[in-house]
N, C-alpha and C positions, 0 to 999 in steps of 0.2 A: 398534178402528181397524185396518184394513189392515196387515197387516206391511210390505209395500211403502212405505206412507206412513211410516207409523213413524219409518221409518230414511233417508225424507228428509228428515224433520223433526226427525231428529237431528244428521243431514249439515249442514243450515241452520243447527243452534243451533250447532254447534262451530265452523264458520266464524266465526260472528258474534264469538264469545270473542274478546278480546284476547290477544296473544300472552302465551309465559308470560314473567312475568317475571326469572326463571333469562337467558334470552337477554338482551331488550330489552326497554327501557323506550321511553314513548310518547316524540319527539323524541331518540333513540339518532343519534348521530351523531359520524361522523371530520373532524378539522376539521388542516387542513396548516399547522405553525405555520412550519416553516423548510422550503425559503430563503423571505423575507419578497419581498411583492410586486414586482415592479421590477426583483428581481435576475436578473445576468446569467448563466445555465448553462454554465461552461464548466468544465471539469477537475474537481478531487475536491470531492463537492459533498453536504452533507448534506440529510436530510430525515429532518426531526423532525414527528410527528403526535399527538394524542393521540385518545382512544376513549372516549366521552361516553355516558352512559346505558345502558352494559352492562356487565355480572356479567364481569370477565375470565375467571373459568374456562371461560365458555362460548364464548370467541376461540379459533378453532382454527388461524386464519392470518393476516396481513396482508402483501399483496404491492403493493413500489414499483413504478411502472410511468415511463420515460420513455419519452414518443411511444408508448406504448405496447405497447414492449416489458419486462417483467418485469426488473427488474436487482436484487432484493432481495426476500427472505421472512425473516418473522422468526414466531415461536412465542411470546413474552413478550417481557413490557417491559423495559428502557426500549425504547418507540417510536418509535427514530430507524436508520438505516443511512445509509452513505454510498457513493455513488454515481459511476458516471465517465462525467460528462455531455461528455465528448471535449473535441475543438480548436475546433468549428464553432460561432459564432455568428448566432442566428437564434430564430424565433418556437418554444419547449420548451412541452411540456405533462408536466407530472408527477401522476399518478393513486396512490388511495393505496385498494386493495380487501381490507376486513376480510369475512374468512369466518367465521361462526357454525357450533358446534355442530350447529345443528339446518339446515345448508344457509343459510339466508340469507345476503347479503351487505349489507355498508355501505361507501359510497364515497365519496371523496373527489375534487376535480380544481383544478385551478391551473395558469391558462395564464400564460406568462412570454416577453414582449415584450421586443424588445432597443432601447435609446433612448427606456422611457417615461416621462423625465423625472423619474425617481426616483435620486438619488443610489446610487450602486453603491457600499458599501461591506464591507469584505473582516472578515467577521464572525467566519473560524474562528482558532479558536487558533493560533498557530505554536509550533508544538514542537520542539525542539530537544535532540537525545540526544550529549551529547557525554565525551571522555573528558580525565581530569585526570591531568598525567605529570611527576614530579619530573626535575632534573636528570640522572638518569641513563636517563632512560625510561622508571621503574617507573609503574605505576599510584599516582595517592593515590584511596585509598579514602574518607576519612573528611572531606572539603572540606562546609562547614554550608554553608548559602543567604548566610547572613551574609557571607561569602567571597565569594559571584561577582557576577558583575556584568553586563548586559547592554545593548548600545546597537545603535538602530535608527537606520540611517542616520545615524551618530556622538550619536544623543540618548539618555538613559539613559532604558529604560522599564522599571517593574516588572512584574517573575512574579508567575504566578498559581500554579503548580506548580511545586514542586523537590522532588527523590528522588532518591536513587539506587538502580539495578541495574532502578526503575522496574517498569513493568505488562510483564507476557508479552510475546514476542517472534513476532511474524507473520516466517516465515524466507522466502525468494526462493535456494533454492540452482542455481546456472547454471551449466551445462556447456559448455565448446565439444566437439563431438564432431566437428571437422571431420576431415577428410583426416588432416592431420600427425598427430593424438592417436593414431593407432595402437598398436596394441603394447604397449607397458610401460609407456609413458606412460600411457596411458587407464587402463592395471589399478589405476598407482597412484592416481588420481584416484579410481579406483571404491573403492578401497578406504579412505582418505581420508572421502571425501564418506561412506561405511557408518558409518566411528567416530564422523565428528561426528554424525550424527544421532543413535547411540545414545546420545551423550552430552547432546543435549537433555533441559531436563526436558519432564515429563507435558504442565506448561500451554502449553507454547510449538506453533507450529503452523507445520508445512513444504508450501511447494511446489517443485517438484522444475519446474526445464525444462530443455531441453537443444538446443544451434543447430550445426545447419550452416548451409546455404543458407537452410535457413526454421529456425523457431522450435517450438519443439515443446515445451506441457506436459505432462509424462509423468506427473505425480502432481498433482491439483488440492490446493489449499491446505485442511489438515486438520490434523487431530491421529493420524491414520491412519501409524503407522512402517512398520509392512508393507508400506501402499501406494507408501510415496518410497523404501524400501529396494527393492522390484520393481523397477523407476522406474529407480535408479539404477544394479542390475545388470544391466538391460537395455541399455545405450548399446552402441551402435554407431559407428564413424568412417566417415564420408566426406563429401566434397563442400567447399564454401567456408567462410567463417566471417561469420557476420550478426550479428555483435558488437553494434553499437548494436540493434537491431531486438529483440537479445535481453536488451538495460537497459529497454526501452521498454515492453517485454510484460512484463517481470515486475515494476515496476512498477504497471502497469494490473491483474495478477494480486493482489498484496498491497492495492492500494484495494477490492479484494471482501473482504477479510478483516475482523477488526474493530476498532470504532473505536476502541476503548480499548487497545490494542496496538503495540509498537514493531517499526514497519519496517524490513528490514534485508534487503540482498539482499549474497548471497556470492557472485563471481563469478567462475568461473577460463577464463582463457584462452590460447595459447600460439602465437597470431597473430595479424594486423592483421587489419582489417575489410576484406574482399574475396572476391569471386566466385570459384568454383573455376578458372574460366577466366584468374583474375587481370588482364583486363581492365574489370571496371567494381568499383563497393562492392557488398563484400555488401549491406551492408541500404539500403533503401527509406528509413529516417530515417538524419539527422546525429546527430555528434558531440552539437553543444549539443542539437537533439531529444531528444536519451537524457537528457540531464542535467537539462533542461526537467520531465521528466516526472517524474521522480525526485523532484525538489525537490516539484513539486504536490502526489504524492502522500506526502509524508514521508517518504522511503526513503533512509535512509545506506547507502552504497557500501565494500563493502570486496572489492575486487579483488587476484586472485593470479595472477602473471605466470610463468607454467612457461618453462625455458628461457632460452638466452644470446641466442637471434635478438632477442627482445624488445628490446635498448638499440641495433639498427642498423637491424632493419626500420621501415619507416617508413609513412604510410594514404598509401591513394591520393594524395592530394593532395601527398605530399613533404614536409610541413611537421610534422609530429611524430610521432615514433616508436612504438611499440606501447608500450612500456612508458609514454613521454609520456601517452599517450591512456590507460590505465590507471590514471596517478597521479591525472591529472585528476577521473576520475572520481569516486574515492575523496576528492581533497582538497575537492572543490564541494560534498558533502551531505555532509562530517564523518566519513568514513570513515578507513580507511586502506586501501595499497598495500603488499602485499607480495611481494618477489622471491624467488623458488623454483627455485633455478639447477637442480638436479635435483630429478625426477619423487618419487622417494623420501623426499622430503623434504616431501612436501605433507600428510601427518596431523600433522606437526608444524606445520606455518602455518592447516591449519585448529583446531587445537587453540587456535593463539594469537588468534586468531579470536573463538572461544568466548570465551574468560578476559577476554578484550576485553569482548565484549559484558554478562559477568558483574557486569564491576566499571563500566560507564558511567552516568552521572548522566543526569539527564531533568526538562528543562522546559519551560516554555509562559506563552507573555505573549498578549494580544490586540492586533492592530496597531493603529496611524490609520486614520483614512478613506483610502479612495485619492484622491491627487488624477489631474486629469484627463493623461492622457496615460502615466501611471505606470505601468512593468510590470514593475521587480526592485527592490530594497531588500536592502541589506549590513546585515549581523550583525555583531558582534565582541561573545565570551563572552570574560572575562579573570576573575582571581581576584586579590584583594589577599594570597594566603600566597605568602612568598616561595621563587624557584626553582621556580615550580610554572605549566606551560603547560598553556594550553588546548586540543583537536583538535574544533571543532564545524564544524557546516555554514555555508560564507560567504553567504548569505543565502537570501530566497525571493521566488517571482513573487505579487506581488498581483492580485488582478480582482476 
């Protein structure tokens, strides 16, 4: 036989072979189990898929796509990420592209309609990290599940998780670098902001941002110290302070992190929310926007107010104070608020900070359906030992 032939009819027969099966098996396929049909895209939003008829070692990626764009890669299972399908309501497509070893892909898609007559009900966990303080302030450490108690919209529902000091810690550290932080003030912030991080442990994972006028992340969210130690010796002051704009975005930064992980942004700031020209707001979003956001994506507030202007200056609008608009923060997602009359003093409030988040308990019940028209629900976490108060988040937004 012709050599030339030969080796087309070798070419022929190894085509014809089925694939190996290391890759895929015949009918290999990703199938989208959450969010289930019907449901409405908006805010922090999981998807869960699994991968049918292939060898996992041979998965070398699977990437979430909303509308198209990529908002999730993952490398092994479990098969789920969560996602920030925004504010806007309307017609979502979420795509779910498994890359093989050997170049091949396997895909998935799921188009999601808004009013298709499918009950909308609010499937994720609500988690709740909160902290428990005797009489005198201290932490109690050692509260059993047996102890606490929780009511949704005044009715008692059972957890599904109680712990305490709970899973790793996704951090959100925020700086205001505006104008005023100049000088001695910012060193000490830098300096502050250095120790606590050294004092993270290993598993816990920092994003560093930092706001004047606009919002700036200077370290994406990692396990990288180097990178948010650069990050945070690099700041700079000048310009306004976009305070809300910068609860919003870091926020939306910790929903890319993961899911099994307790949110927590640390926020310091040493002015009200306004443009450097001090005629309009700094930021583009509200007050309740920043708070809104927070709640959606699990994120307890713990704000520090540098400075004595804080208890007289007041937001644009007249109506509450910098330090007001601070406590708020902290009191809405279970946080706390602390006051840092001087600069010098701020590795000691972030330290209490840490110790804080050391010793807080961590749980999670599943809500009701929503009914129609419903968009907040109040919380109350209490404990039957006596002399012993609760500090969690006052409730969350359903959809």
């Amino acid at each position: 036989m012709p050599r030339a032939h030969a080796c087309a009819v070798a070419l022929l027969a190894a085509a014809l072979l089925p694939a190996h099966p290391a890759f895929a098996a015949e009918g290999s396929k990703v199938v989208i189990l959450k969010p289930a049909k019907g449901a409405l895209l908006v805010g922090s939003v999981v998807v869960e898929f699994r991968i049918d008829g292939v060898d996992p070692t041979t998965i070398a990626e699977a990437t979430v796509l909303l509308d198209r764009r990529p908002l999730a890669r993952l490398a092994e299972p479990p098969w789920h990420a969560t996602i920030d399908a925004g504010d806007e309501i309307g017609r979502r497509q979420v795509d779910v592209v498994v890359r093989l070893a050997n170049g091949k892909e396997l895909k998935a898609s799921q188009v999601y309609e808004p009013g298709g007559g499918i009950e909308e009900i609010d499937v994720r966990l609500i988690n709740v990290s909160f902290t428990a303080l005797d009489r005198r302030g201290r932490q109690v450490p050692d509260l059993a599940a047996a102890e606490v108690a929780v009511k949704d919209q005044g009715k008692p529902v059972r957890f599904e998780r109680f712990r305490r000091a709970g899973p790793p810690l996704d951090v959100a550290l925020v700086f205001d670098t505006s104008n005023s932080m100049q000088g001695e003030r910012l060193e000490d912030a830098q300096r502050a902001a250095l120790a606590f991080l050294d004092a993270l442990p290993p598993q816990d994972q920092a994003v560093v941002l930092d706001f004047g006028e606009d919002v700036r992340i200077s370290a994406p969210l990692s396990g990288d110290r180097d990178a948010a130690r650069s990050a945070v010796r690099g700041f700079a002051a000048a310009g306004g302070t976009a305070l809300y704009d910068a609860v919003y975005e870091a926020a939306k930064a910790l929903a890319a992190g993961r899911t099994d992980a307790r949110r927590v942004m640390v926020v310091l700031s040493d002015g009200r929310d306004e443009a450097s020209s001090g005629l309009e707001p700094g930021s583009f979003h509200t007050l309740d926007e920043a708070i809104r956001q927070a709640h959606l994506k699990d994120a307890a507030l713990f704000t520090l107010g540098v400075g004595s202007a804080l208890k007289r200056d007041t937001d644009f609008t007249g109506r509450m104070t910098t330090e007001e608009v601070l406590t708020r923060l902290a009191a809405s997602t279970g946080g706390r608020y602390l006051a840092v009359e001087r600069s010098r003093s701020l590795t000691d409030a972030y330290r209490d900070v840490l110790e804080e988040l050391r010793q807080r308990y961590d749980l999670a019940f599943t809500p009701a359906p929503r009914k129609p028209g419903e968009s907040w629900r109040a919380i109350e976490v209490t404990t039957s030992r006596p002399g012993v108060t609760i500090r969690a988040r006052e409730g969350y937004f359903v959809r």
